[in-house]
Backbone of each chain as ProteinMPNN parsed JSONL, in Angstrom:
{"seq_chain_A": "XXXXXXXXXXXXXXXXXX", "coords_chain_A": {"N_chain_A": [[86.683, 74.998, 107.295], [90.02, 76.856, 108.037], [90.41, 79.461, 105.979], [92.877, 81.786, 103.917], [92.601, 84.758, 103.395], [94.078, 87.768, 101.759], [94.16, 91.041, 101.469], [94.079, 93.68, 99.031], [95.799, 95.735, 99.872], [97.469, 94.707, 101.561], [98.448, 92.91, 99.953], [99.884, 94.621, 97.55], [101.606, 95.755, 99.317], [103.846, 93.479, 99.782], [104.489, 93.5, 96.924], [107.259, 94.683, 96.874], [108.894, 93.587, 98.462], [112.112, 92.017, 99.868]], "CA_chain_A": [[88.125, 75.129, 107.587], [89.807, 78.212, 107.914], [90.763, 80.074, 104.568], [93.59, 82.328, 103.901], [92.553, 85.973, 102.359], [94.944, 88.548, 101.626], [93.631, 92.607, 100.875], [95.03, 94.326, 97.862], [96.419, 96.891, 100.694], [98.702, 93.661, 101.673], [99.186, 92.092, 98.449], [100.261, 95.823, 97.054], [102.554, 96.57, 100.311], [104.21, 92.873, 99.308], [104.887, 93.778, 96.003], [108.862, 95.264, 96.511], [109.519, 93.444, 99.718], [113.049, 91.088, 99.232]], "C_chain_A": [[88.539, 76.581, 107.5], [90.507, 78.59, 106.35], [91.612, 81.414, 104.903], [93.408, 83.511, 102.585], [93.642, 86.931, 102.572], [93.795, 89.891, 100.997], [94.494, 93.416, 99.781], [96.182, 94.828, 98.554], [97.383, 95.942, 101.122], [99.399, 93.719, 100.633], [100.125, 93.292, 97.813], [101.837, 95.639, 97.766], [104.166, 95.175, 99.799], [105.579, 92.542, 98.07], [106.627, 94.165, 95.801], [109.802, 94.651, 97.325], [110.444, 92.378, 98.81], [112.845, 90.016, 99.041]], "O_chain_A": [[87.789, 77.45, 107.054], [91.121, 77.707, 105.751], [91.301, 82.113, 105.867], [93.776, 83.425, 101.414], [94.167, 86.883, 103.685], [92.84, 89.685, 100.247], [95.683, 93.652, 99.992], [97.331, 94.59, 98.181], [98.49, 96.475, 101.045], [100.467, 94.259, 100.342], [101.254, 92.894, 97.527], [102.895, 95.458, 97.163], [105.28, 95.623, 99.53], [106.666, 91.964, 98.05], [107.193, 93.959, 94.727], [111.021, 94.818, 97.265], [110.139, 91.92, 97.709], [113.697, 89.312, 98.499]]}, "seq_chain_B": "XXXXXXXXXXXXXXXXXXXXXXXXXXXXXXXXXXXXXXXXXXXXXXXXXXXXXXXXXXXXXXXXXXXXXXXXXXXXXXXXXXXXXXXXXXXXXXXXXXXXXXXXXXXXXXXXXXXXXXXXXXXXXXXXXXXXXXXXXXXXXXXXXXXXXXXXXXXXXXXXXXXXXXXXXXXXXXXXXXXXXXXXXXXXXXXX", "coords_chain_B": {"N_chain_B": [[124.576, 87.949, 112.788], [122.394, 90.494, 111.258], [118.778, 90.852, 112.685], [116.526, 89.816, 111.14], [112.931, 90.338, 110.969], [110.583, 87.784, 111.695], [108.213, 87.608, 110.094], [109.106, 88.374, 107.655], [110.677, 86.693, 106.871], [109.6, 84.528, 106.005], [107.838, 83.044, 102.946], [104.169, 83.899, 101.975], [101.666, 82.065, 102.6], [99.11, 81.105, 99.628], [95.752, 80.671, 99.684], [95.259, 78.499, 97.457], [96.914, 77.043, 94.56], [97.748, 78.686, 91.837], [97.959, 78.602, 88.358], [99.746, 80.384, 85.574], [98.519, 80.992, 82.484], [99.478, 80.945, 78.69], [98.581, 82.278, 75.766], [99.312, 82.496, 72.301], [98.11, 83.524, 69.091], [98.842, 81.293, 66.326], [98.255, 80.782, 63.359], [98.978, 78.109, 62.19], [98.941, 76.859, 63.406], [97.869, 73.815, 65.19], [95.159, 74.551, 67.479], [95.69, 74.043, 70.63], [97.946, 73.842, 70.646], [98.913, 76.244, 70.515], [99.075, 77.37, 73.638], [100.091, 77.938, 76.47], [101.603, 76.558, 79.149], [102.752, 78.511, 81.624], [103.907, 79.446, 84.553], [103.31, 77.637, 87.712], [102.52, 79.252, 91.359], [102.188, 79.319, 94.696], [102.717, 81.546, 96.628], [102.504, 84.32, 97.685], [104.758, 85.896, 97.278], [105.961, 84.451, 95.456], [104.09, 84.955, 93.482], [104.542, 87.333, 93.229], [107.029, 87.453, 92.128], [106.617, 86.483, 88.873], [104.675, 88.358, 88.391], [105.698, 90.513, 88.048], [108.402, 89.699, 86.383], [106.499, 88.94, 83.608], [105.875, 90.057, 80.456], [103.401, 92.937, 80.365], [100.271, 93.239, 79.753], [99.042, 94.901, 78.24], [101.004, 95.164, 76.589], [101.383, 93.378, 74.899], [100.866, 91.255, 71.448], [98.306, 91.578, 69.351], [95.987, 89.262, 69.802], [96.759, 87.928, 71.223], [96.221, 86.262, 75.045], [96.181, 86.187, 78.08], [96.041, 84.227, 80.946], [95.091, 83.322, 84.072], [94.418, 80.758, 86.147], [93.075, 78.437, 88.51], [95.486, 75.435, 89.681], [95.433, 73.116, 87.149], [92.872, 73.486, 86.764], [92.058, 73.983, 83.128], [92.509, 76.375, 80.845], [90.236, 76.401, 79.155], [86.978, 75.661, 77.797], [86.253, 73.332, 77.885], [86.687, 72.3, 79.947], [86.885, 69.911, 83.246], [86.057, 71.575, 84.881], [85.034, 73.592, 84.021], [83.074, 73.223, 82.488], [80.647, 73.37, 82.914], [80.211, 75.673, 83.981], [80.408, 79.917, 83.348], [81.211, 83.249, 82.09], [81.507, 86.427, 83.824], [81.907, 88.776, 81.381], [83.958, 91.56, 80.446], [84.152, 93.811, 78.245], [86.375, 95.73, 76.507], [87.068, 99.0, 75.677], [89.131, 100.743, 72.683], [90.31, 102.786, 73.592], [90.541, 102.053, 76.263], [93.682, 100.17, 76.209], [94.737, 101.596, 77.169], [94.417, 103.057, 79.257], [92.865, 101.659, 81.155], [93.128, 98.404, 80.35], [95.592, 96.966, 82.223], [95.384, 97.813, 84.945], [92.819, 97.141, 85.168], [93.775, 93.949, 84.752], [95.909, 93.167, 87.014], [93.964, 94.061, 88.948], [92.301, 92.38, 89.032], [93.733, 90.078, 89.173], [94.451, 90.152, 91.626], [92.33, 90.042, 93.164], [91.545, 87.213, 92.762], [94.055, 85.776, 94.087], [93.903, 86.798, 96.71], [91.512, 85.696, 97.376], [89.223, 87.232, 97.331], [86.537, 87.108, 96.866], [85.068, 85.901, 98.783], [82.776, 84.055, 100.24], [81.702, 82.391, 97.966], [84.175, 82.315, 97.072], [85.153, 79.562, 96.123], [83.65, 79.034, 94.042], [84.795, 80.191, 92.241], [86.794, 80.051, 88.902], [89.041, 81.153, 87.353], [90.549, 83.52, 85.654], [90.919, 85.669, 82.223], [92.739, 87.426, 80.05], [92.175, 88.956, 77.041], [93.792, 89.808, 74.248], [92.984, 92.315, 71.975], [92.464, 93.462, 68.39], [90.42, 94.362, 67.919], [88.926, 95.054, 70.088], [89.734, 94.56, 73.676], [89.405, 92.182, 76.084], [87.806, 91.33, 79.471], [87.722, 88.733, 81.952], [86.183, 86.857, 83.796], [85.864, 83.868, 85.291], [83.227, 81.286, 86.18], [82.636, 78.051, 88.093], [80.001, 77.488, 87.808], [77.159, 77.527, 86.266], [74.313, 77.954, 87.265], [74.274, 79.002, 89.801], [72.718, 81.817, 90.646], [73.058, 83.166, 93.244], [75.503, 83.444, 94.162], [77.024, 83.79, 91.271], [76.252, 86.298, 91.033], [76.384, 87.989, 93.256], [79.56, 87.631, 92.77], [79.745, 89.315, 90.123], [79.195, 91.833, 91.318], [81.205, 92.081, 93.068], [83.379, 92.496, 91.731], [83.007, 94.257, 89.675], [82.988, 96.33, 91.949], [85.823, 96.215, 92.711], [87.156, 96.77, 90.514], [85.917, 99.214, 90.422], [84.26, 100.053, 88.373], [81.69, 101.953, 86.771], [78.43, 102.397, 88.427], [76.578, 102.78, 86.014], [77.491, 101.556, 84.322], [77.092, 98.71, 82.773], [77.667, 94.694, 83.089], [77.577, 91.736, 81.234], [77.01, 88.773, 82.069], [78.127, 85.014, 80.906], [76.499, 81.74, 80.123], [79.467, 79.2, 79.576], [78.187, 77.345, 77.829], [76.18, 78.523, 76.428], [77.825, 80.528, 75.082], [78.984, 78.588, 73.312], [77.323, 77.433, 71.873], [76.183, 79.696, 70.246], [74.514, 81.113, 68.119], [74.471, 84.462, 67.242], [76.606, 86.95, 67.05], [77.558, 87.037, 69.719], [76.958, 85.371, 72.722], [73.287, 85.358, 74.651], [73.024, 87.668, 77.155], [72.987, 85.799, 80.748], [73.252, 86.639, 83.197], [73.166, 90.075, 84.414], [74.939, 92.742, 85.548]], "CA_chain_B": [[123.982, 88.523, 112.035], [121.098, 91.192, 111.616], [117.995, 89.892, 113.226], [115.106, 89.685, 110.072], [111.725, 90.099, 111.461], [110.466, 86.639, 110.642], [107.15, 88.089, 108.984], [109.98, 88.954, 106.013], [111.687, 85.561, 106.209], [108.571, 83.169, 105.377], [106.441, 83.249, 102.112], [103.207, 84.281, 102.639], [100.941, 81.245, 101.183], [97.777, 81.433, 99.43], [94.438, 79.767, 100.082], [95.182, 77.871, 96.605], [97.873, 76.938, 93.86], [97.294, 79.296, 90.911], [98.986, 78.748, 87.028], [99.495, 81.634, 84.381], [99.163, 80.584, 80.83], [99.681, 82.311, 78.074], [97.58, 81.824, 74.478], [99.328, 83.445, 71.07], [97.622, 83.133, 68.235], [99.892, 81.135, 65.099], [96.927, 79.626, 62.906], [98.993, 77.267, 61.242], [99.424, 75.403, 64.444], [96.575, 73.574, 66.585], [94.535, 75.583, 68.82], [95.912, 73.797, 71.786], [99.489, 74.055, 70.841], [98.983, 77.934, 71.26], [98.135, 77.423, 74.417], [101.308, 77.427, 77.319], [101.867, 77.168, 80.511], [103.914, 79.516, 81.716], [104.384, 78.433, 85.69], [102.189, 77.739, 88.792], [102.596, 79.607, 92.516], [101.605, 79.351, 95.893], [102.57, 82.078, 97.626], [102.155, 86.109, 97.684], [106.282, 86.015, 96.867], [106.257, 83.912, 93.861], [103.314, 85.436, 92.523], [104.895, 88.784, 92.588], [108.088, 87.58, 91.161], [106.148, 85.903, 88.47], [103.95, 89.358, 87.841], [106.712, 91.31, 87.902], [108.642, 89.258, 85.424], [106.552, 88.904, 82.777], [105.42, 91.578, 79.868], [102.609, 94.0, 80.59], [99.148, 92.491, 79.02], [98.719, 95.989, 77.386], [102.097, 95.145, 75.327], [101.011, 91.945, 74.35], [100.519, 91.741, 70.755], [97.1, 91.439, 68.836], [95.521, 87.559, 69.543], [97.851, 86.744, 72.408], [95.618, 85.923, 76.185], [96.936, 85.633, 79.955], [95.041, 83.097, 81.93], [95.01, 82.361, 85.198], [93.545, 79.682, 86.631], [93.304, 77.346, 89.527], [95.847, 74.642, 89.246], [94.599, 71.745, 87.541], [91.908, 73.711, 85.537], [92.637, 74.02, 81.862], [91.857, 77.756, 80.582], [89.124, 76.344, 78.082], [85.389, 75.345, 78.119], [85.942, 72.203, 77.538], [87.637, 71.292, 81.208], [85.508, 69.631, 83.943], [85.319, 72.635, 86.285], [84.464, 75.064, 83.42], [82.224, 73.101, 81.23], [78.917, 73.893, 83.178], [79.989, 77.546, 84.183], [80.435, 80.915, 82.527], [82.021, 84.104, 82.898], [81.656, 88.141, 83.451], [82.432, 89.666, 80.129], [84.037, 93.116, 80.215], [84.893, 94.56, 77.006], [87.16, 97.126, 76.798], [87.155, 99.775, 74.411], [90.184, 100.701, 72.047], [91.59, 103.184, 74.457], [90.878, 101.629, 77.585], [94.048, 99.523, 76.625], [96.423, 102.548, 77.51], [94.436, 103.316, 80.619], [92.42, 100.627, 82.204], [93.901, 97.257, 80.613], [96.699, 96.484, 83.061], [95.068, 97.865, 86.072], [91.899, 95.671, 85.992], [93.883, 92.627, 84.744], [96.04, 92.972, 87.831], [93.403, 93.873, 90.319], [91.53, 90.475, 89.004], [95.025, 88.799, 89.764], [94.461, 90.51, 93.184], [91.014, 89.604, 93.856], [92.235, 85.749, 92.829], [95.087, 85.028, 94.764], [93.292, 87.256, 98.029], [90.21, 85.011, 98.082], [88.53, 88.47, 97.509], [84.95, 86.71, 96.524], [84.49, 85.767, 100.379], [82.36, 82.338, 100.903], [81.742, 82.426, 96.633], [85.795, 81.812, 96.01], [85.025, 78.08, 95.648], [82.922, 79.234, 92.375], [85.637, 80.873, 90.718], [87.775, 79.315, 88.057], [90.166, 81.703, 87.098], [90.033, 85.006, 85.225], [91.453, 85.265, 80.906], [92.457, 88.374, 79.682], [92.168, 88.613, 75.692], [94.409, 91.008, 73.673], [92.053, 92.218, 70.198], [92.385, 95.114, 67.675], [88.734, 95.167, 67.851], [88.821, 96.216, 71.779], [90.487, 93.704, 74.74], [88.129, 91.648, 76.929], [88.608, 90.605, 80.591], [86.917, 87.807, 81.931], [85.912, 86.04, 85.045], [85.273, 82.754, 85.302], [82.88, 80.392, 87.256], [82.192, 76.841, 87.955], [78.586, 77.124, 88.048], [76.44, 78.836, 85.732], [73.123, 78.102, 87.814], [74.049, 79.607, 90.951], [72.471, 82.949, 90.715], [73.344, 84.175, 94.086], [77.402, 83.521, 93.474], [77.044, 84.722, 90.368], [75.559, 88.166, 90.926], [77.773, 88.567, 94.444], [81.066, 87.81, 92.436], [79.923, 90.222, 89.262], [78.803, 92.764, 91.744], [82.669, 92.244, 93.577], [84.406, 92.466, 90.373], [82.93, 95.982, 89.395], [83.246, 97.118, 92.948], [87.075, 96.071, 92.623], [87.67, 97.353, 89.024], [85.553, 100.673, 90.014], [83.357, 100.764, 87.227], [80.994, 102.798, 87.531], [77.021, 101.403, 88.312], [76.095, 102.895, 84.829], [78.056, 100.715, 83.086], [76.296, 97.036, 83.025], [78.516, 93.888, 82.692], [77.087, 90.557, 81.62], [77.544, 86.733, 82.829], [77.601, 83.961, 79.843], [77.352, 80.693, 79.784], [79.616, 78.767, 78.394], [77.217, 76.461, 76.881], [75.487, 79.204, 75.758], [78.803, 80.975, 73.768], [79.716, 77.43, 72.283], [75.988, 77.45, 70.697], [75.69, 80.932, 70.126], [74.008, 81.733, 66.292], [75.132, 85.351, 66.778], [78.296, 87.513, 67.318], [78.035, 86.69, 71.52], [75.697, 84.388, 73.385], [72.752, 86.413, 75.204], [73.701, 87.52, 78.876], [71.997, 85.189, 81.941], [72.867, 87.943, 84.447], [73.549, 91.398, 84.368], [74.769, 93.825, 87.286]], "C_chain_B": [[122.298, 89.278, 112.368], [120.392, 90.37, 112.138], [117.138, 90.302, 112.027], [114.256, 89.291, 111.517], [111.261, 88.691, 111.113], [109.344, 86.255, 109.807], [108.049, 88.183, 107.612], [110.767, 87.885, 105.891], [110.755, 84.449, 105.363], [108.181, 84.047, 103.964], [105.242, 82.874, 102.524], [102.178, 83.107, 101.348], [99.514, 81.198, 100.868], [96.755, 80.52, 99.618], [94.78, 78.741, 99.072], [96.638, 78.19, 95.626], [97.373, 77.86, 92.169], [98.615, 78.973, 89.961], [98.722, 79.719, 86.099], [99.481, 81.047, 83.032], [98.948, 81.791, 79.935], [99.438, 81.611, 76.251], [98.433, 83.09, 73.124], [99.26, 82.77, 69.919], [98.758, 83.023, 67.027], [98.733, 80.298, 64.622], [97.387, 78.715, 61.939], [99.37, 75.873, 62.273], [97.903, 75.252, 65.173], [96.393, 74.525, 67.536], [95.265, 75.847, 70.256], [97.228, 74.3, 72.065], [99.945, 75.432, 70.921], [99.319, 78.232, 72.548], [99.728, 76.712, 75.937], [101.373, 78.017, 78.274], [102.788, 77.726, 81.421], [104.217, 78.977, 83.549], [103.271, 78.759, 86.282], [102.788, 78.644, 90.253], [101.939, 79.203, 93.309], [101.933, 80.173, 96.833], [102.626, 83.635, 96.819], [103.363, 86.508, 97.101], [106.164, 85.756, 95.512], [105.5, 84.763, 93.09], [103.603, 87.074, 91.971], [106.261, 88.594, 91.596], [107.858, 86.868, 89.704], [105.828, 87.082, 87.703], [104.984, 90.651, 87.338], [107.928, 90.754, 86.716], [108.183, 89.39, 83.916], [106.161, 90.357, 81.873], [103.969, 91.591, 80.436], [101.081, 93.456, 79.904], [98.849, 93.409, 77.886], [99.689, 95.61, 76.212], [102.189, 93.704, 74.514], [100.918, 91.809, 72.731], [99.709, 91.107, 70.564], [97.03, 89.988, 69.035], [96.412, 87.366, 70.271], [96.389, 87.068, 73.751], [96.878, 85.759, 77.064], [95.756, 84.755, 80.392], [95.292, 83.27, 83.382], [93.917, 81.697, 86.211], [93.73, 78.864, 87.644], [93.984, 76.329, 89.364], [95.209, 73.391, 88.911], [93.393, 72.046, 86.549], [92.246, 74.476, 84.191], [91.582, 75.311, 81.403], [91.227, 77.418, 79.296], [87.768, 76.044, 78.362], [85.523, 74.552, 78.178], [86.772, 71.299, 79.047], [86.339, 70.77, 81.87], [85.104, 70.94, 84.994], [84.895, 73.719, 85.281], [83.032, 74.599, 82.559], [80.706, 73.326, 81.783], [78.744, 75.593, 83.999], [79.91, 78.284, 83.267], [81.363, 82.121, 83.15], [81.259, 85.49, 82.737], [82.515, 88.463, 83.079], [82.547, 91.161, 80.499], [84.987, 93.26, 79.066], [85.102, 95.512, 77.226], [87.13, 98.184, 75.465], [88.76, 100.067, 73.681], [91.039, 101.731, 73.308], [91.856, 102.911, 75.504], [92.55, 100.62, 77.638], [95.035, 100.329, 76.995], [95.764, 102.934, 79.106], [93.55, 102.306, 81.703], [92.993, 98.958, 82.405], [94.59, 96.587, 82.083], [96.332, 96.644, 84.541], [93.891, 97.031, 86.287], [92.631, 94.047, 85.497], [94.731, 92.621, 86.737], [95.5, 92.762, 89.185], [92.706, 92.405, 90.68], [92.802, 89.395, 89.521], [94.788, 88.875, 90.903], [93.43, 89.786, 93.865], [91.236, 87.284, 93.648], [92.596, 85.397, 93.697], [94.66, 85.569, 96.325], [92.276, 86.375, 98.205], [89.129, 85.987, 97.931], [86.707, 87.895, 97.363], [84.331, 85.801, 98.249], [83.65, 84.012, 100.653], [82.152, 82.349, 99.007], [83.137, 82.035, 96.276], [86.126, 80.305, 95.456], [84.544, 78.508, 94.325], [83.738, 79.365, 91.076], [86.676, 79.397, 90.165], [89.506, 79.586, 88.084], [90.199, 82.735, 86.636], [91.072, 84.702, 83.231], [91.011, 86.952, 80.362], [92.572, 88.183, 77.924], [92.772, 89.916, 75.252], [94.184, 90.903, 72.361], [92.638, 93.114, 69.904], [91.141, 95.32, 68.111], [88.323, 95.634, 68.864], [89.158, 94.726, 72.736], [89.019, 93.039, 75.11], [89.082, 90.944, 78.028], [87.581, 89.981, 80.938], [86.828, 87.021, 83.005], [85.271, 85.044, 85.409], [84.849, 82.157, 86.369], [82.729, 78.994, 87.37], [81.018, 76.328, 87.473], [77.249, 78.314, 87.405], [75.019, 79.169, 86.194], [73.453, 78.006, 89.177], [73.989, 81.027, 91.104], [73.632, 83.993, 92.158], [75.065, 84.27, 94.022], [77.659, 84.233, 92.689], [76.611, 86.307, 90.289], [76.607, 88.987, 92.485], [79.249, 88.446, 94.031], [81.125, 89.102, 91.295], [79.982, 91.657, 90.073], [80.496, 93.36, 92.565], [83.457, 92.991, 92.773], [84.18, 93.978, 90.374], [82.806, 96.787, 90.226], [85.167, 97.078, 92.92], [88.205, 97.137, 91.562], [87.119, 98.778, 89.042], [85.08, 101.06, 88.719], [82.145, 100.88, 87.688], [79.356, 101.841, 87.199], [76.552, 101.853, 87.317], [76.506, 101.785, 83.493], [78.149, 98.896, 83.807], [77.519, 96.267, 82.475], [77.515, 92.701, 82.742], [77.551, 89.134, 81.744], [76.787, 86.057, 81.696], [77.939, 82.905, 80.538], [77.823, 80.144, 79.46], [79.155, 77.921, 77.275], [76.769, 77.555, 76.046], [76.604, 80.026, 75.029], [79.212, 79.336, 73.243], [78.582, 76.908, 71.384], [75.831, 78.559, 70.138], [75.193, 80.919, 67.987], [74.666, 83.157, 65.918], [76.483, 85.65, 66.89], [78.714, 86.907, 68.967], [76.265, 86.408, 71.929], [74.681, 85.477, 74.591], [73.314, 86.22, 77.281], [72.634, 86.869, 79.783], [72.104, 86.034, 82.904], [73.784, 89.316, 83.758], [74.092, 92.918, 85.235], [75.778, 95.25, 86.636]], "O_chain_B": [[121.419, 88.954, 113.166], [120.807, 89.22, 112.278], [117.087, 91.532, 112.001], [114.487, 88.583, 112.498], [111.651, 88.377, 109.988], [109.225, 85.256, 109.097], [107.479, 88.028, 106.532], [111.579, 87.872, 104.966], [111.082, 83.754, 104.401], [108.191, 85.272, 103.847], [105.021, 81.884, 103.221], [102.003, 83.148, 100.13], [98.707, 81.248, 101.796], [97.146, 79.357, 99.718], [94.668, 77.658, 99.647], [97.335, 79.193, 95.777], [96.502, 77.303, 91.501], [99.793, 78.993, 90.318], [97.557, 79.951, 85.775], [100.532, 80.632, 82.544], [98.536, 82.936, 80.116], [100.055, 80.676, 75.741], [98.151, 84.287, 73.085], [99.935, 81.795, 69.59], [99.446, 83.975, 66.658], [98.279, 79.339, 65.246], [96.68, 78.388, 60.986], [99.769, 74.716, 62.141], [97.104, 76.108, 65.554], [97.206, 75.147, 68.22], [95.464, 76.891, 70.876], [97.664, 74.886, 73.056], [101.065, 75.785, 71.29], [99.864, 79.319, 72.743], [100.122, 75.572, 76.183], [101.305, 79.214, 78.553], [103.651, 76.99, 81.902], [104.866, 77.934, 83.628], [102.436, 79.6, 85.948], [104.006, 78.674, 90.082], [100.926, 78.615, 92.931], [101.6, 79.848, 97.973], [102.764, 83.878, 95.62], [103.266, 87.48, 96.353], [106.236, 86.569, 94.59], [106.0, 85.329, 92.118], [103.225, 87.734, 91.003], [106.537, 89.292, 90.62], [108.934, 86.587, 89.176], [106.335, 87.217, 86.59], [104.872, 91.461, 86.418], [108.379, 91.716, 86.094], [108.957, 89.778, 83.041], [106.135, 91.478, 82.382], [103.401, 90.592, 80.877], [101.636, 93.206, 78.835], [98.486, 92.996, 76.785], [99.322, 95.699, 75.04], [103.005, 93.248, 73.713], [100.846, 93.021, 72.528], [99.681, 90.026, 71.152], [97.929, 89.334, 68.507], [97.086, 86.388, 69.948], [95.594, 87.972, 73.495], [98.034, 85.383, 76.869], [94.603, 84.848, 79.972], [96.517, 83.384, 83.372], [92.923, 82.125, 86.799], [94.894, 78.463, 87.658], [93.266, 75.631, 88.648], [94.623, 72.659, 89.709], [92.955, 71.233, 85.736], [92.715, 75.611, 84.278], [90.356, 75.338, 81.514], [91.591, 78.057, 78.309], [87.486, 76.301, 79.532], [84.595, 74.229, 78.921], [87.23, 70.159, 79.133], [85.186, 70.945, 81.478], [84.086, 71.12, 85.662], [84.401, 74.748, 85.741], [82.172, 75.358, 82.114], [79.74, 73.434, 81.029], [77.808, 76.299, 84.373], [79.445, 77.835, 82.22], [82.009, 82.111, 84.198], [80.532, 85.727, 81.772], [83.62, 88.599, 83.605], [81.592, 91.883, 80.787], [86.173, 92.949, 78.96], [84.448, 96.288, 77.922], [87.196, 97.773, 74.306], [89.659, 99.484, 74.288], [92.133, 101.451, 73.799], [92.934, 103.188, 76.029], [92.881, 100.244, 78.763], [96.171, 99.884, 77.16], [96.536, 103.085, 80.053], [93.691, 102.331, 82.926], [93.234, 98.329, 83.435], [93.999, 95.804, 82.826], [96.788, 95.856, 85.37], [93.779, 96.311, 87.278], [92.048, 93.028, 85.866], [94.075, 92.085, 87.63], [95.867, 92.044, 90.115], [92.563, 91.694, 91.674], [92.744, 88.292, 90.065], [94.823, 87.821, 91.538], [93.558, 89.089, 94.871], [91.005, 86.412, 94.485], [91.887, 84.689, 94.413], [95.037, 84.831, 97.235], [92.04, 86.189, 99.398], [88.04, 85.643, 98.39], [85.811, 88.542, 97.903], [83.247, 85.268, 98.486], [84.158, 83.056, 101.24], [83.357, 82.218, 98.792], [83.311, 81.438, 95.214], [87.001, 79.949, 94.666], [85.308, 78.201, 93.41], [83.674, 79.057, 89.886], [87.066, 78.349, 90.68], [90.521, 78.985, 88.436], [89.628, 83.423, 87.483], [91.756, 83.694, 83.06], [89.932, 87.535, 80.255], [93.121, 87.143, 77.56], [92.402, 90.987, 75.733], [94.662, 90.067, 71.594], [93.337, 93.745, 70.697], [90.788, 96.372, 68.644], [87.471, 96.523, 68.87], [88.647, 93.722, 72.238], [87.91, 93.272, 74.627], [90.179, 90.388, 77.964], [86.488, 90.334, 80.497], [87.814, 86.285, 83.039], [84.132, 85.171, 85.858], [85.493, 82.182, 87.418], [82.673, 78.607, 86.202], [80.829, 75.242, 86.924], [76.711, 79.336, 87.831], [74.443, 80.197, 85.838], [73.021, 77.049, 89.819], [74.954, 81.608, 91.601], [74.448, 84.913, 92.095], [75.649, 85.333, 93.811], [78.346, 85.236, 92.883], [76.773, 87.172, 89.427], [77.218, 90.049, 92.611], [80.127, 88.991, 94.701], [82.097, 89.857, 91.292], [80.686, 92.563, 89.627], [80.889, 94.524, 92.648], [84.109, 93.982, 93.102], [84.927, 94.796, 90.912], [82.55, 97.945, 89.896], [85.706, 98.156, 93.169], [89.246, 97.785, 91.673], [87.462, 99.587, 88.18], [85.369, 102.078, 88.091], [81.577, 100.277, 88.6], [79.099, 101.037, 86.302], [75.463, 101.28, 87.313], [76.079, 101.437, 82.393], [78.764, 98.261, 84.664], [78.298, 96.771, 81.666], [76.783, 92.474, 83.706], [78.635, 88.691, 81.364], [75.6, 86.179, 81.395], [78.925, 82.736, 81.257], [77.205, 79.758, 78.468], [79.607, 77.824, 76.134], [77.027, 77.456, 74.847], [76.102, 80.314, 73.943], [80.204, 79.431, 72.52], [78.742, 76.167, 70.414], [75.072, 78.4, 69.182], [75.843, 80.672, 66.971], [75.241, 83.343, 64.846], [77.394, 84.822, 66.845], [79.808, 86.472, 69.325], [75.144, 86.848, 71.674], [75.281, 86.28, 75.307], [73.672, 85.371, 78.097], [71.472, 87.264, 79.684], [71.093, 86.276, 83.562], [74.692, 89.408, 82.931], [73.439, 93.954, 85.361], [75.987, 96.233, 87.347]]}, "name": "protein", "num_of_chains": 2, "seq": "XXXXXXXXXXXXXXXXXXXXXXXXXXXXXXXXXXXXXXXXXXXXXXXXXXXXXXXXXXXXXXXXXXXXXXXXXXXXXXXXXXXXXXXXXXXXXXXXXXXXXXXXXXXXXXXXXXXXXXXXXXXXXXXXXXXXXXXXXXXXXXXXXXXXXXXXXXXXXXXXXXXXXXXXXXXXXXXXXXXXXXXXXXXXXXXXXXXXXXXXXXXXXXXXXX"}
């Protein structure tokens, strides 16, 4: 099935959004 | 009204449901009753307003733990998805907790909730940070303590993640083997 990864460089950018 | 992109209206959801608990030591109460779960997530949102919420792991005081774990698996040895794994032990030294603490517990939150362990993320458990006087420990848990090749491609992740350097060895217990142990810590089954 497919699987859902995320990269720090996301997860980071994420971090402040509202 | 404005138009929102609608990348910034959804939460962004993760492969899996992750819970934080949170362990402080009162020894006049049961082990277990230490032992609380603080909430679960599922998406990249919650989990920041979650991380961002609580205190700092560094400011923790002496004998308190963070957990997190896959929903569903109980941050002890004694669950069914932990009781035939183990984990990679990294002890920290006394000052690492002013400069490394907080940055490898988070990146391990990172490498969690990303899937970062690639076809291996089924293996993992969860990760358990420990806050000592005698020096911290972070900890990465697996399902499966006899699958070498998992095990040596998730330790080998971890200290590519955390940037420690290839001089400095980390080893993989099992937990069978710390809940027998005779000495101070059960001998390591892998080493990278």
């Amino acid at each position: 099935g497919t699987k859902i990864f995320y990269d720090r460089h996301f997860l980071l950018k994420c971090r402040n959004s509202p | 009204g404005a138009m929102m992109a609608p990348d910034s209206l959804i939460k962004h959801p993760l492969q899996n449901r992750w819970a934080l608990w949170f362990f402080k030591n009162d020894r006049n109460k049961e082990w277990t009753a230490n032992l609380k779960l603080i909430t679960a997530f599922d998406t990249v949102e919650d989990f920041w307003a979650l991380y961002n919420h609580v205190q700092k792991a560094s400011k923790l005081p002496s004998g308190c733990d963070y957990s997190l774990f896959k929903d569903g698996v109980q941050p002890m040895w004694e669950d069914e998805r932990n009781k035939d794994g183990g984990r990679w032990l990294i002890n920290l030294n006394k000052n690492q907790r002013m400069t490394d603490l907080d940055n490898f517990w988070l990146e391990t939150l990172l490498c969690l909730i990303g899937e970062s362990f690639e076809e291996y993320s089924e293996d993992i458990c969860g990760a358990v940070v420990n806050i000592r006087n005698k020096g911290d420990k972070l900890s990465l848990w697996t399902k499966e303590a006899g699958r070498p090749d998992a095990i040596l491609k998730i330790g080998r992740k971890l200290k590519e993640r955390l940037s420690i350097p290839a001089k400095i060895q980390i080893g993989f217990q099992s937990h069978r083997d710390t809940m027998t142990k005779t000495g101070s810590t059960a001998k390591d089954r892998f080493r990278v």
